[in-house]
Backbone as CSV, one residue per row, in Angstrom:
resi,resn,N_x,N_y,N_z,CA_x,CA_y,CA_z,C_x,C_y,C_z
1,UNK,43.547,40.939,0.456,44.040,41.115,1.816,44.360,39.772,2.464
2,UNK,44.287,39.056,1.866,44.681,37.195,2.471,43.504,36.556,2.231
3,UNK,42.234,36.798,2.213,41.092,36.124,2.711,40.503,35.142,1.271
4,UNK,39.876,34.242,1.332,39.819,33.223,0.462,38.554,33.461,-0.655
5,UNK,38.145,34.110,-1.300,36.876,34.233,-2.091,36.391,33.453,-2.687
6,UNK,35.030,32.657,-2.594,34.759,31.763,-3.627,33.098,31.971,-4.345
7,UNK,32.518,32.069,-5.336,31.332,32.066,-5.486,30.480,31.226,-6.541
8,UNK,29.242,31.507,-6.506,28.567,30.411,-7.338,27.386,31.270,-7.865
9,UNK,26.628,30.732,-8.673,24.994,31.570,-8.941,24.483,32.494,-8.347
10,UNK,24.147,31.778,-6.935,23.551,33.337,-5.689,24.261,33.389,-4.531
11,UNK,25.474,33.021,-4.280,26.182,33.659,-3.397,27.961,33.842,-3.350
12,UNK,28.122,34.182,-2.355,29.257,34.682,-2.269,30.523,34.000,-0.967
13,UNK,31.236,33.531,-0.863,31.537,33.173,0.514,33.183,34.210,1.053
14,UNK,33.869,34.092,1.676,34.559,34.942,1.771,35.374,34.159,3.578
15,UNK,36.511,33.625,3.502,37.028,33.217,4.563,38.210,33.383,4.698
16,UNK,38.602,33.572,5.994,39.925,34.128,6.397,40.371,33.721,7.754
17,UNK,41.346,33.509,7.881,42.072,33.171,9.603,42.198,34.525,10.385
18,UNK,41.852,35.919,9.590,41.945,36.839,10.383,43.335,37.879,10.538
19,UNK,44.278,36.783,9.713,45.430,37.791,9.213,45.597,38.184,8.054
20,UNK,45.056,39.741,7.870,44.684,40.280,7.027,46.181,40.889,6.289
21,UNK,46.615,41.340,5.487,47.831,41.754,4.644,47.440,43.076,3.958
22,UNK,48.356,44.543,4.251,47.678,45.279,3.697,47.508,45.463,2.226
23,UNK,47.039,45.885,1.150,47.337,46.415,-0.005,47.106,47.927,-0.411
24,UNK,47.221,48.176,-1.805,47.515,48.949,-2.727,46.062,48.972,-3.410
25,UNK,45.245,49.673,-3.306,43.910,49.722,-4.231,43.446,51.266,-4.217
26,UNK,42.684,51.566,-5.654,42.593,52.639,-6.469,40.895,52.095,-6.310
27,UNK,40.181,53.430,-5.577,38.587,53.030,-4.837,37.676,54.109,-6.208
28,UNK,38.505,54.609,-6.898,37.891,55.839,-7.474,36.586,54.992,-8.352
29,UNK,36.405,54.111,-8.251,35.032,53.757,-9.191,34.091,53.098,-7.778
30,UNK,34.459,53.199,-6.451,33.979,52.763,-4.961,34.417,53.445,-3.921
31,UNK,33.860,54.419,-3.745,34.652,55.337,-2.752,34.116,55.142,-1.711
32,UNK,32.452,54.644,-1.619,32.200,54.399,-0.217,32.601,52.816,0.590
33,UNK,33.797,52.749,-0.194,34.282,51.491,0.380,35.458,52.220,0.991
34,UNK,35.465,53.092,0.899,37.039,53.961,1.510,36.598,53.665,3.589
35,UNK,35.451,53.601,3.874,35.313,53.556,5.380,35.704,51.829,5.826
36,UNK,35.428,51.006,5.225,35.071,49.807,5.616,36.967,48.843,5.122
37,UNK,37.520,49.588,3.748,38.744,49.197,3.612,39.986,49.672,4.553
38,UNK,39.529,50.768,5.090,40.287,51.439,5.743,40.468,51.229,7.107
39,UNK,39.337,50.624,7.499,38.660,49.972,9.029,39.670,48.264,9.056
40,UNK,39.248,47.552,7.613,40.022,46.610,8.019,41.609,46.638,7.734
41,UNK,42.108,47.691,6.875,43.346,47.589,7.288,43.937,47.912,8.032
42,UNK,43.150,48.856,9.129,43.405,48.962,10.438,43.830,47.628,11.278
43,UNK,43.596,46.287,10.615,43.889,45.304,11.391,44.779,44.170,10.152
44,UNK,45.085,45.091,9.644,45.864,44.111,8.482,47.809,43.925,9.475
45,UNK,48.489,43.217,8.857,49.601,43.403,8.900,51.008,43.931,8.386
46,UNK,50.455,44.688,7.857,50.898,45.610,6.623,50.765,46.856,6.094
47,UNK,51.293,47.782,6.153,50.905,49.043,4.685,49.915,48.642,3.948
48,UNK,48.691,49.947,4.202,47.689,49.994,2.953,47.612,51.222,2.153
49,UNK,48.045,51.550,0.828,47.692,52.552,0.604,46.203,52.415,-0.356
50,UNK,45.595,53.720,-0.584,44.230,53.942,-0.607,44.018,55.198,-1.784
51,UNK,43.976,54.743,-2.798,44.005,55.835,-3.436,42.859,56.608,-4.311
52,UNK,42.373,57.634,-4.805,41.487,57.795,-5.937,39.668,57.969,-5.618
53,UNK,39.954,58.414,-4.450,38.955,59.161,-3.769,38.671,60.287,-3.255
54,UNK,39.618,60.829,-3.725,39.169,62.819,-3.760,37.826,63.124,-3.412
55,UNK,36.547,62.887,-4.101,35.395,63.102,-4.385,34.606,61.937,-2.626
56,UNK,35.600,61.666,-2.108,35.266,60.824,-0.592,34.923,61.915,-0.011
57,UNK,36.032,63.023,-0.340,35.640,64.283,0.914,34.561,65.099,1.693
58,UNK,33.323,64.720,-0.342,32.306,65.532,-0.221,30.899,65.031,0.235
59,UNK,31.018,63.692,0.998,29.766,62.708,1.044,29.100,63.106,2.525
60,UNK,28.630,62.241,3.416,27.961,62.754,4.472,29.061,63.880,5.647
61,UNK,30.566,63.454,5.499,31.423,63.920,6.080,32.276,63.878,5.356
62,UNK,33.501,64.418,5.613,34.696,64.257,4.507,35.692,62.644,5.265
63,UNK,35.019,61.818,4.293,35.321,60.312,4.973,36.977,60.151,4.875
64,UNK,37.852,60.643,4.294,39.103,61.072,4.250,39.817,61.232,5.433
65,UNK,39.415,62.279,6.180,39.750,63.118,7.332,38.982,62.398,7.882
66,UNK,37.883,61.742,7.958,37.369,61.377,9.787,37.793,59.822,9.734
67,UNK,37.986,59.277,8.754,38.425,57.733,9.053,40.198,58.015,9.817
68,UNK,40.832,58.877,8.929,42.379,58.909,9.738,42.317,59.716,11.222
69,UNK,41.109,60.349,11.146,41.069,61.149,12.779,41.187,59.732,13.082
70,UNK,39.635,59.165,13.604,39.704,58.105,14.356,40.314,57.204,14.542
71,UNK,41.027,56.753,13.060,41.357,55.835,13.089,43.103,55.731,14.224
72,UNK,43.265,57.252,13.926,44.257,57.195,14.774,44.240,57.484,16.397
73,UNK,43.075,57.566,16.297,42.611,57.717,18.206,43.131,56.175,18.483
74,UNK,42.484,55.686,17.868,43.031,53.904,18.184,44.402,53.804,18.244
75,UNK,45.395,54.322,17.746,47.193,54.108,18.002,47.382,53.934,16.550
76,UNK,46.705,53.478,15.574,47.114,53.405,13.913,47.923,54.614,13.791
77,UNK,48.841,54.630,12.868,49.475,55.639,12.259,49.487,55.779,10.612
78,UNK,48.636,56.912,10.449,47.777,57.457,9.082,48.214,58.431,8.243
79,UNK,49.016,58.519,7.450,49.239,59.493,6.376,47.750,59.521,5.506
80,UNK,47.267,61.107,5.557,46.255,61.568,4.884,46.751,62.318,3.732
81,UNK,46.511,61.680,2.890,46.419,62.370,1.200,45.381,62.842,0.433
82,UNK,45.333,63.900,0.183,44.636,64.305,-1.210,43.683,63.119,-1.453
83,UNK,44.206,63.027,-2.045,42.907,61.521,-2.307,42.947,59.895,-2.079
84,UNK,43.871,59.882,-0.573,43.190,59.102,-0.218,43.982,58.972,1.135
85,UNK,44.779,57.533,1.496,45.064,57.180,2.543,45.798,56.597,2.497
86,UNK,46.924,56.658,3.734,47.835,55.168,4.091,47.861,55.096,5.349
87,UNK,47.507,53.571,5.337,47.297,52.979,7.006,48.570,52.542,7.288
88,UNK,49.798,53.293,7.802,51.204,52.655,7.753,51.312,51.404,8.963
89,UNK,50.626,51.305,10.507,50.644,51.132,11.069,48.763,50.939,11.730
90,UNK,48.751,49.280,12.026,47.383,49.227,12.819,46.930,49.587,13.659
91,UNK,45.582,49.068,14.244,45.371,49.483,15.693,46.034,48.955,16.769
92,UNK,46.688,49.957,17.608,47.471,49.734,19.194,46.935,49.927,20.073
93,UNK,46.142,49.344,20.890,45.571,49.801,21.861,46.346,50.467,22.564
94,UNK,47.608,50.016,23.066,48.317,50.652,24.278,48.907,51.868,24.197
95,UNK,48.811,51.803,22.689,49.440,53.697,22.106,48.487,54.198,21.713
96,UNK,47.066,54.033,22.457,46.031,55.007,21.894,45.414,55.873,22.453
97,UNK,45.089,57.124,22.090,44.236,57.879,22.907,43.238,57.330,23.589
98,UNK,42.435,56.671,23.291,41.332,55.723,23.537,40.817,54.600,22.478
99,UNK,39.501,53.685,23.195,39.114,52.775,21.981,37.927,53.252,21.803
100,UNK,37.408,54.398,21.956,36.130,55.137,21.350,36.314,56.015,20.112
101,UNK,35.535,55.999,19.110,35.652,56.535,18.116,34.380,57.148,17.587
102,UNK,34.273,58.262,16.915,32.440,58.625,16.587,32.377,58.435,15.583
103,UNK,31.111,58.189,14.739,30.535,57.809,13.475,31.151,59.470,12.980
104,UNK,30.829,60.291,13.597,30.600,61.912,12.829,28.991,61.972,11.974
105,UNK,28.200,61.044,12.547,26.893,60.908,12.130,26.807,60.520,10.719
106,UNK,27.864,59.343,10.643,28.238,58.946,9.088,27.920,57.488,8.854
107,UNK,26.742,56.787,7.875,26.651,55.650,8.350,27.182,54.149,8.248
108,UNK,28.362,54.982,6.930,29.538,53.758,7.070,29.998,53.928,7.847
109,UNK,30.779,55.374,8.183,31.549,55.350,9.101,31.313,54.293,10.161
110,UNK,29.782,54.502,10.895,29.720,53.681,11.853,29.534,51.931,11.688
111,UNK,29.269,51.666,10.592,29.578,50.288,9.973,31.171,49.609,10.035
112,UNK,31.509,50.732,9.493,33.047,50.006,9.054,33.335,49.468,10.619
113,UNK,33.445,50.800,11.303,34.651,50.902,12.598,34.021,49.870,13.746
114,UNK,33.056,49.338,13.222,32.000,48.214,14.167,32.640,46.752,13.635
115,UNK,33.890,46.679,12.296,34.296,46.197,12.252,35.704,45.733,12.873
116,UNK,36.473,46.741,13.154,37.346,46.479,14.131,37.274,45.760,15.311
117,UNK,36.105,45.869,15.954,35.574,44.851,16.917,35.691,43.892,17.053
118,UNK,36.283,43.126,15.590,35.921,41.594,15.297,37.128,41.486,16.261
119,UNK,38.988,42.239,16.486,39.424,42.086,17.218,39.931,42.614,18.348
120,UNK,39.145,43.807,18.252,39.402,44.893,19.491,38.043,45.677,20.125
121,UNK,38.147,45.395,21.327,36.829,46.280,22.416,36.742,47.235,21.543
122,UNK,35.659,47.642,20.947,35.313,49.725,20.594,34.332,50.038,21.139
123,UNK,34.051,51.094,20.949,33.005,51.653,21.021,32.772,53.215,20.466
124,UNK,31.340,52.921,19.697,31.367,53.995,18.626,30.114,55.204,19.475
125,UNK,30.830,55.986,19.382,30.018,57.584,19.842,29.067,57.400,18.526
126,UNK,27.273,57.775,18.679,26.770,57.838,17.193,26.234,56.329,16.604
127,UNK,26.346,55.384,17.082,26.801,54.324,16.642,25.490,53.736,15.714
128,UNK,24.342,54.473,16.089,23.121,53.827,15.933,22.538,54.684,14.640
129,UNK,23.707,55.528,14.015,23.316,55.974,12.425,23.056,55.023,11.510
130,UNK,23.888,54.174,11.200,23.791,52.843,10.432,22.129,52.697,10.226
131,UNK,21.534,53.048,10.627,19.571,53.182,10.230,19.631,53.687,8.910
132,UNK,20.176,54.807,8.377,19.995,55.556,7.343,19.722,54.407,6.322
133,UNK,21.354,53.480,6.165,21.487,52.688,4.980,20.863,51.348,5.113
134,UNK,20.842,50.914,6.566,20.646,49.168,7.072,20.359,49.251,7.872
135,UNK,19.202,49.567,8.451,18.319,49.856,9.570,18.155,47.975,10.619
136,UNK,18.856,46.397,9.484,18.884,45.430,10.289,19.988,45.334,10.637
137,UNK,20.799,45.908,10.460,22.828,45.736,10.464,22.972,44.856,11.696
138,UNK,22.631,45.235,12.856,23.192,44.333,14.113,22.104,42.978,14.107
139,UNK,20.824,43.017,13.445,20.335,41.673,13.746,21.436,40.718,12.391
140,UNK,21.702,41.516,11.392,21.953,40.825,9.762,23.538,40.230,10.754
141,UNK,24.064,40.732,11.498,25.617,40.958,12.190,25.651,39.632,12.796
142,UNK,24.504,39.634,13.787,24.136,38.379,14.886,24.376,37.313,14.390
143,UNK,23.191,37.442,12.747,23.048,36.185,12.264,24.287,35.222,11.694
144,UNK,25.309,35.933,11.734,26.992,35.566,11.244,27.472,35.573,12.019
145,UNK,27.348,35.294,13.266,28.059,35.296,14.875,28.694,36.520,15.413
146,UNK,28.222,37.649,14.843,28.516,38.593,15.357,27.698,39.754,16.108
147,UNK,28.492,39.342,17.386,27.321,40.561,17.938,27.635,41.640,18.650
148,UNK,27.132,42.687,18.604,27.294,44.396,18.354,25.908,44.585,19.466
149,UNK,26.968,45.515,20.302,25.482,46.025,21.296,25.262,47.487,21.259
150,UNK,23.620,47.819,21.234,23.679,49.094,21.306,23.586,49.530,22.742
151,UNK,24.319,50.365,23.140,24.081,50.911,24.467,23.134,52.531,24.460
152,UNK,23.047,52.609,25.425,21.920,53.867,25.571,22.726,55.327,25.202
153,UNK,23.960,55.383,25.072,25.117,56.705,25.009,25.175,56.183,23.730
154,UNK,24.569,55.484,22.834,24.188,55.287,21.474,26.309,54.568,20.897
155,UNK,26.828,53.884,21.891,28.012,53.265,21.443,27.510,51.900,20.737
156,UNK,28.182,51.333,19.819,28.336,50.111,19.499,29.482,49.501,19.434
């Protein structure tokens, strides 16, 4: 997606200016990356298609259908496929229903779309599922300069 990867023994680094480029990737051996790829090509500059996740449908929600719901509450424009996705168009604020979106009590869901944040106000209905998988997510978030608030209507 543009961003610079480099690694060594025990870690990983990963840097980017933030202009993301969409691509072409086949998730069928990573499907629960279908919430979090789909979140950032919501902010890519480009077409993403998303393919080879059929079996996405059947996990806490059918992550298929609720990433292109929401994602298009935001103004994105989403062709939903069979098995998978195309993000033709990013997030617009000004062509959007709103910038609230719900987990659907899903706890990537609410991971990923906490990523959009990095350049747009959200706020996630649900937001405080993310316990299931990463119960430190917003302190682990902080510690990388990012910070995510929980509010009491459970938004992040």
């Amino acid at each position: 997606m543009g961003s610079k990867i480099t690694s060594d023994s025990d870690s990983v680094t990963l840097t980017s200016d933030g202009n993301l480029n969409g691509i072409e990737i086949d998730l069928h051996n990573a499907p629960d990356l279908l919430p979090t790829v789909s979140a950032l090509s919501a902010l890519a500059n480009s077409n993403t298609l998303i393919t080879g996740v059929k079996h996405a449908r059947y996990k806490e929600t059918d992550r298929i259908a609720k990433c292109a719901e929401e994602l298009s509450k935001l103004g994105c424009n989403i062709k939903e496929n069979e098995d998978g996705m195309e993000i033709i168009s990013g997030v617009n604020l000004e062509k959007s229903i709103s910038n609230k979106v719900t987990s659907h009590n899903d706890h990537r869901l609410a991971m990923a779309f906490s990523l959009i944040g990095l350049k747009h106000e959200i706020f996630i209905e649900k937001g405080d599922v993310f316990n299931v998988s990463f119960p430190n997510y917003i302190e682990s978030m902080g510690e990388i300069g990012i910070e995510i608030d929980l509010l009491e209507d459970e938004c992040i």
